[in-house]
VOMARTOR-501614 format. One record per residue (C-alpha): residue number from 0; residue in one letter; x, y, z. Coordinates in steps of 0.2 Angstrom, whole numbers, always signed. Layout:
residues N
  num  residuo     px     py     pz
  NUM        A      X      Y      Z
...
END
This chain:
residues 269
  num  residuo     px     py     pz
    0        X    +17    -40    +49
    1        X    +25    -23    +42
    2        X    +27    -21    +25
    3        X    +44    -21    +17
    4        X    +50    -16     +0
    5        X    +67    -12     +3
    6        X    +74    -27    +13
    7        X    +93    -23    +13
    8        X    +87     -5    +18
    9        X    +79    -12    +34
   10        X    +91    -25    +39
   11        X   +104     -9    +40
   12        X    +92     +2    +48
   13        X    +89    -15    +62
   14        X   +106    -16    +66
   15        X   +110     +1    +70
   16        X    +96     +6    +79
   17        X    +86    -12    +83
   18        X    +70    -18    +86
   19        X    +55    -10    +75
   20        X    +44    -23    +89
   21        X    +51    -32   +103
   22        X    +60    -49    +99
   23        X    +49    -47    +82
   24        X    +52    -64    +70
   25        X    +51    -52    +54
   26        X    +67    -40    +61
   27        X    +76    -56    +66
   28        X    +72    -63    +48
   29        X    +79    -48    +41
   30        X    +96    -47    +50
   31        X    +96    -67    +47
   32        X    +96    -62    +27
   33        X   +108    -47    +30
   34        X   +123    -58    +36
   35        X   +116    -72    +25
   36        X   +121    -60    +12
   37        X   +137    -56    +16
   38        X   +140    -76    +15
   39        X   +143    -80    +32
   40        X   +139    -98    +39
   41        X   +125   -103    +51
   42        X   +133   -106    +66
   43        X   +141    -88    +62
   44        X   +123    -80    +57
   45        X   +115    -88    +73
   46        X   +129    -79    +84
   47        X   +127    -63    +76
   48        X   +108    -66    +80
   49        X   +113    -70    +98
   50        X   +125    -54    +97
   51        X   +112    -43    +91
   52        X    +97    -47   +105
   53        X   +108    -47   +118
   54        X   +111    -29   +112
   55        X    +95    -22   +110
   56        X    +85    -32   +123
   57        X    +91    -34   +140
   58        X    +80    -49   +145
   59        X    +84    -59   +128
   60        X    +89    -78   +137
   61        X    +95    -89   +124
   62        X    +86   -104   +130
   63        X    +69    -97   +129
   64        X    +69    -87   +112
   65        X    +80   -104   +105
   66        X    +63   -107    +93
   67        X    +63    -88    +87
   68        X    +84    -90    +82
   69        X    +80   -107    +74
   70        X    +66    -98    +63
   71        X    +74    -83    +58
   72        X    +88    -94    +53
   73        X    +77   -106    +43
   74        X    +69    -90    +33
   75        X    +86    -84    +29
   76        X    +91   -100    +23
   77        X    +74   -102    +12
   78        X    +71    -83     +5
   79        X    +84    -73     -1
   80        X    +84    -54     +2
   81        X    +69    -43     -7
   82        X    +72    -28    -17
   83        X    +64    -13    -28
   84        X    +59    -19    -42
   85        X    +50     -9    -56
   86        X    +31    -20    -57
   87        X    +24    -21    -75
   88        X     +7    -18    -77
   89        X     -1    -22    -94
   90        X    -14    -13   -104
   91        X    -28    -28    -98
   92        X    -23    -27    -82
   93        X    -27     -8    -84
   94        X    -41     -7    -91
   95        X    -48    -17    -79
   96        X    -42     -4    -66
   97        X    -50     +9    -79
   98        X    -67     +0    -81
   99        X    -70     +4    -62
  100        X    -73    +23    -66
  101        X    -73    +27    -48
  102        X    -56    +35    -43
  103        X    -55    +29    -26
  104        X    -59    +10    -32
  105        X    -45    +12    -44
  106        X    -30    +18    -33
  107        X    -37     +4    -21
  108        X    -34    -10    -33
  109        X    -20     -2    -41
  110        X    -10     -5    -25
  111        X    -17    -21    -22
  112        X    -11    -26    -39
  113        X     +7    -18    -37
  114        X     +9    -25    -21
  115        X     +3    -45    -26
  116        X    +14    -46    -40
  117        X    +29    -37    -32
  118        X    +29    -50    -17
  119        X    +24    -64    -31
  120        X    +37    -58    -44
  121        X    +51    -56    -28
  122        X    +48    -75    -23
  123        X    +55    -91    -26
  124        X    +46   -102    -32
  125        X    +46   -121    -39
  126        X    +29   -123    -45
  127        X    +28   -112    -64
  128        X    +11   -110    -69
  129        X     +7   -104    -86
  130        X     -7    -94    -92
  131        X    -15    -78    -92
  132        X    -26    -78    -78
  133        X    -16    -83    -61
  134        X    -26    -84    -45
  135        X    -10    -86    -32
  136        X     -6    -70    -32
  137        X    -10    -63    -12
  138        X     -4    -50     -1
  139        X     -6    -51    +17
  140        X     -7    -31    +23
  141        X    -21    -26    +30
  142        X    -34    -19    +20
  143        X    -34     -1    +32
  144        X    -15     -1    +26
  145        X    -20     -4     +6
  146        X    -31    +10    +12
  147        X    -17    +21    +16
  148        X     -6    +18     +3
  149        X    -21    +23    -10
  150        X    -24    +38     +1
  151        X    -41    +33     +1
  152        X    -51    +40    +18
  153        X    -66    +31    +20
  154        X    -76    +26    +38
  155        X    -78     +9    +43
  156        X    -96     +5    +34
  157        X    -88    +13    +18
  158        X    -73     +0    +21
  159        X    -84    -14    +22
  160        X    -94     -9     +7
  161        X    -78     -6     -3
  162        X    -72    -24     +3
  163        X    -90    -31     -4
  164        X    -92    -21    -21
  165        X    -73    -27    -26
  166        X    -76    -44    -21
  167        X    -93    -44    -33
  168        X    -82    -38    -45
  169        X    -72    -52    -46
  170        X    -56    -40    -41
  171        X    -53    -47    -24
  172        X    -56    -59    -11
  173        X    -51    -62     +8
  174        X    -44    -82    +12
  175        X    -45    -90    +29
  176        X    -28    -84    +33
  177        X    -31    -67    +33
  178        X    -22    -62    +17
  179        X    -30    -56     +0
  180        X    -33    -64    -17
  181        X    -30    -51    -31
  182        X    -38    -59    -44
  183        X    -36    -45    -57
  184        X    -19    -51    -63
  185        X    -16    -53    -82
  186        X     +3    -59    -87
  187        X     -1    -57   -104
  188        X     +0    -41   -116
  189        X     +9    -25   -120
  190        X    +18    -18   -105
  191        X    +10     +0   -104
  192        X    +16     +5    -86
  193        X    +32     +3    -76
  194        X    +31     +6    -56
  195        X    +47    +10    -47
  196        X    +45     +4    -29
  197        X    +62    +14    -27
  198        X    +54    +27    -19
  199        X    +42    +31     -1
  200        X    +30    +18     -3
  201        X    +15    +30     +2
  202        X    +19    +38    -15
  203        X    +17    +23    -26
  204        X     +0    +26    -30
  205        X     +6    +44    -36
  206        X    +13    +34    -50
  207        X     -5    +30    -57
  208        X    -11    +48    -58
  209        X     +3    +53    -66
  210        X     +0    +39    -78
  211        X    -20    +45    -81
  212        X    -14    +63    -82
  213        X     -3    +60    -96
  214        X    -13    +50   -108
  215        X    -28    +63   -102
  216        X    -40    +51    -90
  217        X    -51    +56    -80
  218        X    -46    +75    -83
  219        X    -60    +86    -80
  220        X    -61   +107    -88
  221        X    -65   +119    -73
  222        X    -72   +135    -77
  223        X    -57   +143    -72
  224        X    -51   +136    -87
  225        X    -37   +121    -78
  226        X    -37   +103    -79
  227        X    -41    +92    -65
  228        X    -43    +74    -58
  229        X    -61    +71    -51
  230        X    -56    +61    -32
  231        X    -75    +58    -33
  232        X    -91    +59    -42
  233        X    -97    +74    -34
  234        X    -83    +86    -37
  235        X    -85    +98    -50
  236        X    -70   +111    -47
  237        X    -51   +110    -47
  238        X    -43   +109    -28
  239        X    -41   +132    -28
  240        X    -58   +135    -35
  241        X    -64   +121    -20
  242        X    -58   +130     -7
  243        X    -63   +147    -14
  244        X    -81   +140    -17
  245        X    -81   +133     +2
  246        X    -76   +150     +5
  247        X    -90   +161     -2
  248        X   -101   +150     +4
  249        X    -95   +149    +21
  250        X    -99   +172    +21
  251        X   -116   +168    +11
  252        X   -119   +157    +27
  253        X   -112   +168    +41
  254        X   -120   +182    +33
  255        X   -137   +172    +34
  256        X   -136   +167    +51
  257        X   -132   +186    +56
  258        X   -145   +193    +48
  259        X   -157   +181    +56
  260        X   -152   +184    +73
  261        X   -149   +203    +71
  262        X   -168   +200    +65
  263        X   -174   +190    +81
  264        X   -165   +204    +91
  265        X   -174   +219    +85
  266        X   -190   +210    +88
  267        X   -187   +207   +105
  268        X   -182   +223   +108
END
């Protein structure tokens, strides 16, 4: 299932240029909600449904895809529309995310935290449970998304590993249905960070390095003299001197390697 944070956004975007998928329950849902919205009645809604995949799908039949129409329609009528809305995180709930001291680990669970209490905050409810700690918090988009979100490249082994160490961790945990547990959710505290899902969501997790820059963690000194934000253990230079570095040793190489077989030449000769 695609993600959506701006719903109203989609629905639009659905009915001037249809499908995202091919007679996909989600797009149907959304242009259900739209017209649901605007306050029309069922019978209405489930014509403008009808209206709308005859348009973009010239082998819709009304008889077969009856159960898809009757589903949408029941989600409109259940959920109302989801929008952008600022998520709270408090100071536990960061220093959690701060105790990690690995960068990647962090953006990871700062998105999974953003995302579970977004879709949690965003829905209706009629069970209120009280308390700090809250275990039904879930997101259900898959982990190689969270990846991309966090901007965190890593190979398959390196996903599973990451998978594992957060679930020792006590951050994380998958469920039988194929969603996620995010179990590092604290209600209660001062509020220290507000992030505005207004935005691209592949630049949400921009929010959080600006947020460690301006209170100053995780900044290193390079010896050129600028800050810097270590992406891993291993770096020791801001991105400029990286690439120079990469680049002097690159000619220190080359230089090597020619030497060597001008070397083997002249022997042979």
């Amino acid at each position: 299932m695609k993600m959506i944070i701006n719903e109203p956004k989609q629905a639009k975007e659905l009915l001037e240029h249809g499908f995202v998928k091919h007679m996909s329950l989600q797009d149907l849902t959304l242009v259900a909600k739209h017209y649901k919205a605007e306050g029309c009645s069922n019978s209405q809604i489930r014509k403008e449904l009808i209206i709308f995949c005859n348009k973009f799908n010239p082998e819709f039949n009304e008889v077969i895809h009856a159960g898809l129409i009757n589903t949408a329609l029941s989600n409109a009528e259940k959920y109302s529309f989801r929008i952008p809305e600022n998520v709270k995180i408090t100071q536990k709930e960061m220093d959690i995310i701060q105790g990690l001291k690995d960068y990647k680990l962090e953006k990871i669970t700062f998105i999974l935290l953003v995302l579970a209490k977004y879709y949690k905050d965003n829905k209706v409810t009629k069970k209120k449970i009280s308390g700090d700690v809250n275990k039904n918090y879930y997101t259900n988009a898959k982990f190689t998304e969270i990846l991309r979100l966090a901007k965190v490249n890593i190979s398959k082994a390196e996903r599973y590993y990451t998978m594992n160490l957060l679930y020792k961790l006590g951050i994380w945990e998958a469920t039988y249905f194929g969603t996620h547990r995010i179990k590092c959710v604290r209600k209660t505290g001062a509020v220290v960070m507000e992030v505005d899902l207004d935005v691209d969501i592949s630049k949400v997790v921009e929010q959080y390095t600006k947020y460690k820059k301006s209170i100053g963690l995780g900044l290193e000194t390079c010896e050129c003299g600028k800050t810097y934000m270590k992406k891993s253990n291993s770096q020791k230079y801001c991105d400029e001197c990286s690439i120079k570095n990469k680049r002097i040793k690159g000619n220190e190489r080359f230089k090597k390697y020619y030497l060597k077989h001008s070397a083997e030449k002249n022997n042979d000769l």
